[in-house]
C-alpha positions as CSV (number, residue, x, y, z in Angstrom):
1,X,27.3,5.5,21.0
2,X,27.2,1.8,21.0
3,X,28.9,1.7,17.1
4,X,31.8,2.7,18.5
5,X,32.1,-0.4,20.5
6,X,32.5,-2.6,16.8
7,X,35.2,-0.5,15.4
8,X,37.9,-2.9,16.7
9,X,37.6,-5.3,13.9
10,X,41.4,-5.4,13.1
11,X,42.5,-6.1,16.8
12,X,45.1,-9.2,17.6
13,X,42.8,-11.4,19.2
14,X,44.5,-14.6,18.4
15,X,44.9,-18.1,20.3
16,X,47.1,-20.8,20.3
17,X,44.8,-24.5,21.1
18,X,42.4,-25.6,23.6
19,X,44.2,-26.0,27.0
20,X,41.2,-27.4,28.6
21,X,43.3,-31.0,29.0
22,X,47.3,-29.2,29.6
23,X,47.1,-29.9,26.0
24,X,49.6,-26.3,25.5
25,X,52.6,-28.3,26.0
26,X,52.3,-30.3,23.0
27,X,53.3,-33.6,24.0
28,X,51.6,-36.6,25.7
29,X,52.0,-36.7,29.4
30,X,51.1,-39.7,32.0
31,X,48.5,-39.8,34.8
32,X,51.1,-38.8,37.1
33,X,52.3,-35.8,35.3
34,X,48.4,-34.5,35.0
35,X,47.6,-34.8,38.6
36,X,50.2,-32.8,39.9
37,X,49.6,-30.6,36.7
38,X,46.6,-30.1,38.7
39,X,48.3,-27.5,41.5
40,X,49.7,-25.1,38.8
41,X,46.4,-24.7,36.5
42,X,45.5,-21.4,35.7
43,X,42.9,-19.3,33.3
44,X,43.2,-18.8,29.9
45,X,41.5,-17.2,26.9
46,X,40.9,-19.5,24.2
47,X,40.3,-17.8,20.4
48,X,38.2,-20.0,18.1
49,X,38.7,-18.5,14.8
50,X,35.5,-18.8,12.3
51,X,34.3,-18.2,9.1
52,X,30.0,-18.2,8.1
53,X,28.5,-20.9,5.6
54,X,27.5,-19.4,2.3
55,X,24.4,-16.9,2.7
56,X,24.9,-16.3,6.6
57,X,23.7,-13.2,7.9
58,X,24.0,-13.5,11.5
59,X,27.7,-13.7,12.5
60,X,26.6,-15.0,16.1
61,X,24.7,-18.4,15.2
62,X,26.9,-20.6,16.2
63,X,25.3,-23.5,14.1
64,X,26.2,-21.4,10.8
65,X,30.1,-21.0,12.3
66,X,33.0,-23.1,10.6
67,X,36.0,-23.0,13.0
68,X,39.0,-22.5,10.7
69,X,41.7,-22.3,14.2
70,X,41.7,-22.5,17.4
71,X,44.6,-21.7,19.5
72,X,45.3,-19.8,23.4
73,X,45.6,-16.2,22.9
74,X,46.6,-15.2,26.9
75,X,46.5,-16.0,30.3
76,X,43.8,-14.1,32.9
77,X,45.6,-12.1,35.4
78,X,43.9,-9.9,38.2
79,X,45.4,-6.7,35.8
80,X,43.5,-7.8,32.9
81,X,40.3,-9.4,34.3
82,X,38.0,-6.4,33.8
83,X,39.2,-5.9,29.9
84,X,38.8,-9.6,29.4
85,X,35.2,-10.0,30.7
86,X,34.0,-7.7,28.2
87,X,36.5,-9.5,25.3
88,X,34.3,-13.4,26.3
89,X,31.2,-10.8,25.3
90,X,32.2,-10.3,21.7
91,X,32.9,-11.6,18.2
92,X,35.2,-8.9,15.9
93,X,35.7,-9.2,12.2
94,X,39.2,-10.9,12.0
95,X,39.9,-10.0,8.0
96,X,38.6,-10.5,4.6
97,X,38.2,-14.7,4.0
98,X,40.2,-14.4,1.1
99,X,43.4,-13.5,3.1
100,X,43.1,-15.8,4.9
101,X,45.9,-18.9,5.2
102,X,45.4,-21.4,8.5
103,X,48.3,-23.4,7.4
104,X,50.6,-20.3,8.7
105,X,50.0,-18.4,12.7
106,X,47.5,-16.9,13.0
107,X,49.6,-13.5,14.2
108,X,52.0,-13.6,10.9
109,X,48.5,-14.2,8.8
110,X,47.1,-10.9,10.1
111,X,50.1,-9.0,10.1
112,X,50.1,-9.9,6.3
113,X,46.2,-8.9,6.0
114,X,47.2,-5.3,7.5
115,X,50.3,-5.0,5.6
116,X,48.5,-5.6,2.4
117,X,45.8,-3.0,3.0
118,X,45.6,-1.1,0.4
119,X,44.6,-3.9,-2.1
120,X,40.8,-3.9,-0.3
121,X,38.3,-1.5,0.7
122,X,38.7,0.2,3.9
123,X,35.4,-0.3,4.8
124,X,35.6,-4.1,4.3
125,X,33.7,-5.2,7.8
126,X,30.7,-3.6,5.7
127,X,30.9,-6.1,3.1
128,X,28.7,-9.4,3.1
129,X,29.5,-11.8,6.7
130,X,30.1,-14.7,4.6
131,X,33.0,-13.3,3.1
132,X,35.0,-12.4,6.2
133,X,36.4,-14.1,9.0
134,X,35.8,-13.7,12.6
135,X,37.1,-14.2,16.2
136,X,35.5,-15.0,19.1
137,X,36.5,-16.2,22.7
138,X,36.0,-18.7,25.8
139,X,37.7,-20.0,28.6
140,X,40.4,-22.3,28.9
141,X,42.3,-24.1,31.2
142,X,46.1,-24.6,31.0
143,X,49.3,-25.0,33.3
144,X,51.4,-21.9,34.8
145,X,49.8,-19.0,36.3
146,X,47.8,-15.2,35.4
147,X,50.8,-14.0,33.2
148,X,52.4,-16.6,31.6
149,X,51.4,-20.5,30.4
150,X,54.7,-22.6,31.7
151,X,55.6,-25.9,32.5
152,X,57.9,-25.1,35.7
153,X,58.2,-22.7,38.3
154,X,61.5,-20.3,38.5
155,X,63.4,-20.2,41.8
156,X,64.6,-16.2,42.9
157,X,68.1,-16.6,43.7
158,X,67.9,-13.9,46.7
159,X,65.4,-15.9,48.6
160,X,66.3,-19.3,47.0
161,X,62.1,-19.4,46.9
162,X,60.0,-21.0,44.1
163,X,57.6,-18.9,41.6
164,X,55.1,-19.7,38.8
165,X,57.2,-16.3,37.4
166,X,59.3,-13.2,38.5
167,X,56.0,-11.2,38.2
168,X,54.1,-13.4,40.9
169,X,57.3,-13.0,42.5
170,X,57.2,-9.3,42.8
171,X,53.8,-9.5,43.7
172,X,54.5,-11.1,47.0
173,X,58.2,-10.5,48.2
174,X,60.1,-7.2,48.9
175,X,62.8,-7.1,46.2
176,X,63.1,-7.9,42.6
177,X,63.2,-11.0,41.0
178,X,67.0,-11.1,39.3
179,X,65.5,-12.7,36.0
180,X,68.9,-12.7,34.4
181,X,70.8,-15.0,37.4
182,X,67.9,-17.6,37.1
183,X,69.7,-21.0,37.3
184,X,67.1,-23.3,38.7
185,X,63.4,-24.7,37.9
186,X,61.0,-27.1,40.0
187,X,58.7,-29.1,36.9
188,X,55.1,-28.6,37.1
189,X,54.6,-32.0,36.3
190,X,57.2,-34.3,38.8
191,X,58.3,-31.5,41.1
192,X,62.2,-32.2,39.8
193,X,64.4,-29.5,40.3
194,X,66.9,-29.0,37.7
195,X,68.6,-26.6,35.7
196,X,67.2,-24.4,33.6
197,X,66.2,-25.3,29.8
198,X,63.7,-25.9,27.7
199,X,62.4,-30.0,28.9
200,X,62.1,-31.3,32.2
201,X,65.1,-33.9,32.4
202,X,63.3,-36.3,34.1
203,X,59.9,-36.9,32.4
204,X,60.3,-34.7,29.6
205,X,57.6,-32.3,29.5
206,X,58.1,-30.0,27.5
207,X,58.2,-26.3,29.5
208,X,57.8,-23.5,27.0
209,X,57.7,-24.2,23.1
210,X,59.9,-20.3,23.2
211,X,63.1,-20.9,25.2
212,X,65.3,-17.8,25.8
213,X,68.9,-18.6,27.1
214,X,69.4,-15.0,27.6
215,X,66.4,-14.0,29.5
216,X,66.1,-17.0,31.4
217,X,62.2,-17.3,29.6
218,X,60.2,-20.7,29.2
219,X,56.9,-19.5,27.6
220,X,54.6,-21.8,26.2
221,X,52.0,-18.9,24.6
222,X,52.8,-20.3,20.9
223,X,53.4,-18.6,17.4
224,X,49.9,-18.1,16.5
225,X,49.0,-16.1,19.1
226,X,51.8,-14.0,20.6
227,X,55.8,-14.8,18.7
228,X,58.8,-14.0,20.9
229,X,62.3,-13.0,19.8
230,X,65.0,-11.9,22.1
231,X,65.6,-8.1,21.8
232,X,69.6,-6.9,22.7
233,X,68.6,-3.6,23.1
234,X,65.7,-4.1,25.3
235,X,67.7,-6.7,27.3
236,X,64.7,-8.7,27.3
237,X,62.2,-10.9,25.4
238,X,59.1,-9.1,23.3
239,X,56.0,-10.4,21.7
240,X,55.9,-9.5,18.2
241,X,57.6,-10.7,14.8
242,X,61.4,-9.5,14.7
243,X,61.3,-8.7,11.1
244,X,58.5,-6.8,11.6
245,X,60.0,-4.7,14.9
246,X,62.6,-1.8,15.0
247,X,64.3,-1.1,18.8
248,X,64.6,2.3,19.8
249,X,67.6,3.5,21.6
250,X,66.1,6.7,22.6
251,X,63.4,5.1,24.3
252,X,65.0,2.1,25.0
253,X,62.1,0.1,23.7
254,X,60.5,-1.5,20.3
255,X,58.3,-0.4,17.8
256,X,56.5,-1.7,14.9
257,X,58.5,-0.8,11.8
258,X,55.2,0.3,10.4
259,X,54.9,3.2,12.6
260,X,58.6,3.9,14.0
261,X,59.1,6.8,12.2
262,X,55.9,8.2,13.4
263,X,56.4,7.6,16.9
264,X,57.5,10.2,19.7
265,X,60.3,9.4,21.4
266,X,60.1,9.3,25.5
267,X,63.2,9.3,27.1
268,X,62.1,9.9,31.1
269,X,60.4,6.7,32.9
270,X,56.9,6.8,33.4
271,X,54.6,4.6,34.2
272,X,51.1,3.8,32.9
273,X,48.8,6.3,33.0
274,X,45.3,4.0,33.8
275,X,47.1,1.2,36.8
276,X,50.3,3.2,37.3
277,X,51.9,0.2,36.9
278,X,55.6,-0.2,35.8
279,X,56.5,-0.1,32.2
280,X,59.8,-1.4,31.5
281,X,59.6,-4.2,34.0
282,X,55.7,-5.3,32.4
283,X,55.3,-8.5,29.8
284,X,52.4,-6.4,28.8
285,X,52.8,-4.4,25.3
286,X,53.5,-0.7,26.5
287,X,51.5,1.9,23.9
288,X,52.7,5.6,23.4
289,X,50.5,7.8,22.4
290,X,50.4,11.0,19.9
291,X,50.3,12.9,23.2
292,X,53.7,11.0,24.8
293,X,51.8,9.5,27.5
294,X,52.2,5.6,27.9
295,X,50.2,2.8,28.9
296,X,49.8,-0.6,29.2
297,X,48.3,-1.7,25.8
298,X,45.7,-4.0,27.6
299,X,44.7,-0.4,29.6
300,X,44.6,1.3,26.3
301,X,42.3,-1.6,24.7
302,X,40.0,-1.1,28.1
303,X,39.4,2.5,27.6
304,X,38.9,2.1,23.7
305,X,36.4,-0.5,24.5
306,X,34.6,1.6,27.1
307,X,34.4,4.3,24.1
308,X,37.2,6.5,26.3
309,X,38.9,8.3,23.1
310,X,40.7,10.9,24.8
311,X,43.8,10.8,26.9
312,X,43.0,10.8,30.8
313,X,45.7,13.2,30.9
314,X,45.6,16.4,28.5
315,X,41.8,14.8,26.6
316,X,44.0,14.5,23.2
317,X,42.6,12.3,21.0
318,X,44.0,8.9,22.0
319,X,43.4,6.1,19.7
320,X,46.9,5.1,17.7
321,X,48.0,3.8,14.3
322,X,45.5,1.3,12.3
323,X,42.7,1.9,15.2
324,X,43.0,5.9,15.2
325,X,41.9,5.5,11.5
326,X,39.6,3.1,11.6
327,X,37.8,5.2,14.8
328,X,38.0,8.3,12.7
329,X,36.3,6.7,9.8
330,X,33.5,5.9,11.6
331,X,33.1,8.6,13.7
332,X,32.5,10.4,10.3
333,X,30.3,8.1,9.0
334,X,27.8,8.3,12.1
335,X,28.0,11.7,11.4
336,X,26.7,11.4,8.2
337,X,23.9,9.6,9.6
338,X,22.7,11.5,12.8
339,X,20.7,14.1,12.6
340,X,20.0,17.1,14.9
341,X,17.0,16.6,16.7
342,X,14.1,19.0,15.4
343,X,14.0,21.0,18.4
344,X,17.7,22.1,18.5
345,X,17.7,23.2,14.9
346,X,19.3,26.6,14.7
347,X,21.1,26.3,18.3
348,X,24.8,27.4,17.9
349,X,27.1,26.5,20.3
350,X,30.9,27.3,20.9
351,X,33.5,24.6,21.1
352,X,37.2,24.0,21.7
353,X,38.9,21.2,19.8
354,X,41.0,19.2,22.5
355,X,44.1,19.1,20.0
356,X,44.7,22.1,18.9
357,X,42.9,24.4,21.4
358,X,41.0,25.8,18.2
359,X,37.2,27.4,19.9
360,X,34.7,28.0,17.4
361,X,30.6,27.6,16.5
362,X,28.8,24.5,15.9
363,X,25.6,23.4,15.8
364,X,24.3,21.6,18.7
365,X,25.0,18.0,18.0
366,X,23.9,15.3,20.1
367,X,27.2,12.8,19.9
368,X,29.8,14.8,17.9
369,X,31.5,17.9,17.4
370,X,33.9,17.9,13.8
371,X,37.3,20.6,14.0
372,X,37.8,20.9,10.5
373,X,41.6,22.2,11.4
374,X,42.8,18.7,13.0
375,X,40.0,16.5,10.6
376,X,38.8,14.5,14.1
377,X,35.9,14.4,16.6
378,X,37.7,15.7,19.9
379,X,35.9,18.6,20.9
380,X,33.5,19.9,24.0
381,X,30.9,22.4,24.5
382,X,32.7,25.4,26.4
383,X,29.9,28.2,26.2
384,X,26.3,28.9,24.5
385,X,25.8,32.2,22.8
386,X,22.9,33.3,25.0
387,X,22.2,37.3,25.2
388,X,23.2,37.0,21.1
389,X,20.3,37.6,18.8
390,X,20.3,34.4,17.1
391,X,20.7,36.2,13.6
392,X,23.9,37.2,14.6
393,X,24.9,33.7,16.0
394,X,23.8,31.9,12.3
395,X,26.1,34.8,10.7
396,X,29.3,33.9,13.2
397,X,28.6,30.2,12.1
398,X,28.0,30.9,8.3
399,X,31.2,33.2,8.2
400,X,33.1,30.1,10.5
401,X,31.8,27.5,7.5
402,X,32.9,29.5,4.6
403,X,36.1,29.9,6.0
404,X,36.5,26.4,6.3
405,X,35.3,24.8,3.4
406,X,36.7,21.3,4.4
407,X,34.0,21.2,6.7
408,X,31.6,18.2,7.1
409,X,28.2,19.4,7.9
410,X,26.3,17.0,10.3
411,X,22.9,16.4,9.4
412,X,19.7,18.5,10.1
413,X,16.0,17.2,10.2
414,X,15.1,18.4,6.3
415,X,13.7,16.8,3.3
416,X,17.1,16.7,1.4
417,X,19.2,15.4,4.5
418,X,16.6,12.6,5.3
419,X,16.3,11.4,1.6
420,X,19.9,11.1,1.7
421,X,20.1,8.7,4.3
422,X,17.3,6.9,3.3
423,X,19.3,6.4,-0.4
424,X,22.4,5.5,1.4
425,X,21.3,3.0,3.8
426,X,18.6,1.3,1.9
427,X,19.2,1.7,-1.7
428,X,16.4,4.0,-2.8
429,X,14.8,6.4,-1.3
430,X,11.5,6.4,-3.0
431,X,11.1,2.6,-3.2
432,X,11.7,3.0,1.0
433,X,9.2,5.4,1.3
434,X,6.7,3.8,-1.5
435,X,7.2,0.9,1.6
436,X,6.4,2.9,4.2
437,X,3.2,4.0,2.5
438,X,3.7,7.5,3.4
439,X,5.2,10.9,1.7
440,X,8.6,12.6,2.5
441,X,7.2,16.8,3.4
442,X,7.8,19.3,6.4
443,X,5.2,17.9,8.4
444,X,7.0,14.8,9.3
445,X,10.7,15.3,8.6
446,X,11.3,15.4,12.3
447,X,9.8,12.3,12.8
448,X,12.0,10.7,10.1
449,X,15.2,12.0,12.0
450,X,14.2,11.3,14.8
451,X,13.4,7.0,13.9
452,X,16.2,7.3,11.4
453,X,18.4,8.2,14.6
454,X,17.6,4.9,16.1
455,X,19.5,3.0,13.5
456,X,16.9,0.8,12.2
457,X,18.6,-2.2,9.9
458,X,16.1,-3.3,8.1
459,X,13.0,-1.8,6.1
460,X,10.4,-3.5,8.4
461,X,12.1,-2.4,11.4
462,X,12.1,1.4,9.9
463,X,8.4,1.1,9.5
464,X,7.6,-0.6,12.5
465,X,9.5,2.7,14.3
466,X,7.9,5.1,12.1
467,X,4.3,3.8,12.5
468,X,5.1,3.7,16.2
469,X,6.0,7.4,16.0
470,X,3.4,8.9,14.4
């Protein structure tokens, strides 16, 4: 099940620069203005965005990596500490190198990669490493606090109290920070209190590069990793690209135009289905899924990433937009590739789809279980056929598979099956056996599936497992 973890290879893991020095204000600042920088650090996540020197097979040696951008992609707050810990674990494939522009955000460069889809191969984290670009991640230091990189701290008007932001404020006091009333800051950097805007009046740092007059917002997060623009509708500021976002009044929130008119409107307030967390007062993305249940979209990216693709709530299938059919497409090609193990060959089991509530026989399948009605991989064991003579369970299964001809049979332990794989994954299949030395017959089919289920990547590994299986 491990595959699934690498599906994620479009995701918007993007950063801004290296913090490690306050560096994310973008001007010079004196001795003075550093050391009392000093109180109002906090974490941050810093992207370094890569490509692979010609011939590079091995997208984790560093020494091969050329860093084409490097920029801060989000702060760390106690919310999304967990998700992020396993993000500093990973590289993902960014896009194709050929797409790729550094001389414009990062953001607007992949929303133009995704937009443009159709002009490259679906499959295109398959083709060779040193023709993509990846993304990969540290830490960082910068100045503000867990959810936002600022240069000041707000002061609440009801308890005339200073606050790195209204969410730390909330976090600590028993009433709401009024965000809109805002009239005062304190600078990180000289401790002057002044009104609010955009540069300290007295040294001049510079306290977000996004200023919003109407929101009352400094924000500092920059255009590479996460855009603002100021949304009437949702009465407050969103991450995103306005020419690429559509408000709707129904839900009283904003949607990528890409996907509005696929998306279910949810009228009643809810909150997240993972941390129960608010959702309209968050500065986290919000994610609504085919099911109408919400979330955080750092929860959703959690469970994805611990391989959680059904709802919590009614076990739909979860995954939404670009990832739903990038999951789907390889849940279907590690189908193609596992095999039944030898000694549940001809053990027919009944399942029920998740989505549609469909029950049916399948072969027992140790990782997936295909409803041809819905075309996805939601389904669960629900009963065996035991007391059946097992004639009559192949003929419910044979008469299931004819009437559904759309179908996608996994893959048993016989000779045709096995030379299959062995043709897609290393080229030929008699030249890979030829290597192996040995012949392709009934005696050791079964031990074929079963090394071939290991994944082997290479020809020497796949002999080193099959000499070690015999």
């Amino acid at each position: 099940m491990y595959i699934f973890l690498q599906l994620y290879n479009y995701v918007y893991l993007q950063f801004q620069h290296s913090l490690t020095k306050c560096d994310c204000l973008m001007q010079p600042i004196t001795q003075q203005q550093s050391d009392h920088s000093q109180e109002h650090c906090n974490e941050v996540m810093i992207a370094k965005i890569f490509k692979l020197e010609p011939g590079s097979r091995d997208k984790s040696d560093s020494d091969k990596q050329i860093v084409l951008k490097q920029f801060t992609y989000q702060t760390i707050s106690d919310e999304r500490k967990s998700y992020i810990d396993s993000e500093m674990k990973k590289i993902y494939h960014h896009m194709l190198l050929e797409y790729y522009d550094p001389t414009i955000p990062d953001y607007t460069c992949l929303s133009n990669f995704h937009k443009r889809e159709g002009e490259y191969a679906k499959n295109w984290v398959e083709k060779p490493l040193d023709q993509q670009v990846f993304a990969k991640y540290e830490l960082g230091k910068s100045v503000g606090c867990g959810h936002y990189i600022r240069g000041c701290q707000v002061r609440c008007e009801t308890c005339q109290k200073f606050y790195p932001c209204r969410l730390c404020h909330d976090d600590e006091e028993d009433h709401d920070f009024p965000r809109y009333k805002t009239t005062t800051v304190k600078c990180n950097y000289c401790h002057e209190e002044q009104p609010i805007q955009q540069n300290c009046r007295h040294c001049n740092a510079l306290f977000g590069s996004y200023y919003c007059d109407k929101c009352k917002l400094a924000c500092n997060m920059g255009v590479d990793a996460k855009p603002n623009y100021h949304c009437d509708g949702c009465k407050m500021c969103m991450v995103g690209l306005r020419s690429e976002s559509k408000h709707c009044d129904k839900c009283n929130g904003c949607f990528n135009v890409a996907y509005f008119d696929k998306h279910k409107c949810i009228q009643e307030k809810t909150d997240c289905i993972i941390c129960l967390g608010e959702l309209t007062k968050t500065i986290y993305g919000r994610i609504v899924l085919q099911c109408g249940h919400q979330l955080h979209s750092h929860c959703y990216h959690q469970l994805i990433n611990s391989n959680i693709l059904k709802c919590p709530i009614c076990k739909r299938f979860m995954p939404v937009d670009q990832d739903r059919e990038s999951i789907l497409r390889w849940q279907k090609k590690l189908y193609r590739k596992v095999f039944i193990p030898f000694e549940y060959e001809g053990y027919v089991v009944k399942v029920k789809c998740n989505d549609c509530s469909r029950e049916f026989p399948q072969h027992h399948h140790p990782l997936l279980y295909y409803c041809p009605s819905c075309d996805l991989f939601n389904c669960e064991i629900i009963d065996e056929y035991s007391g059946i003579p097992q004639q009559k369970v192949m003929q419910i299964l044979k008469q299931f598979e004819n009437q559904n001809q759309n179908i996608i049979h996994p893959r048993h332990t016989q000779v045709d099956d096995v030379l299959q794989v062995l043709q897609d994954q290393f080229g030929d299949a008699q030249i890979t056996l030829d290597f192996l030395g040995c012949e392709l017959d009934k005696t050791n089919v079964a031990v074929f599936g079963a090394v071939l289920n290991q994944f082997p990547k290479t020809l020497e590994e796949l002999k080193a497992l099959y000499i070690s299986s015999l």
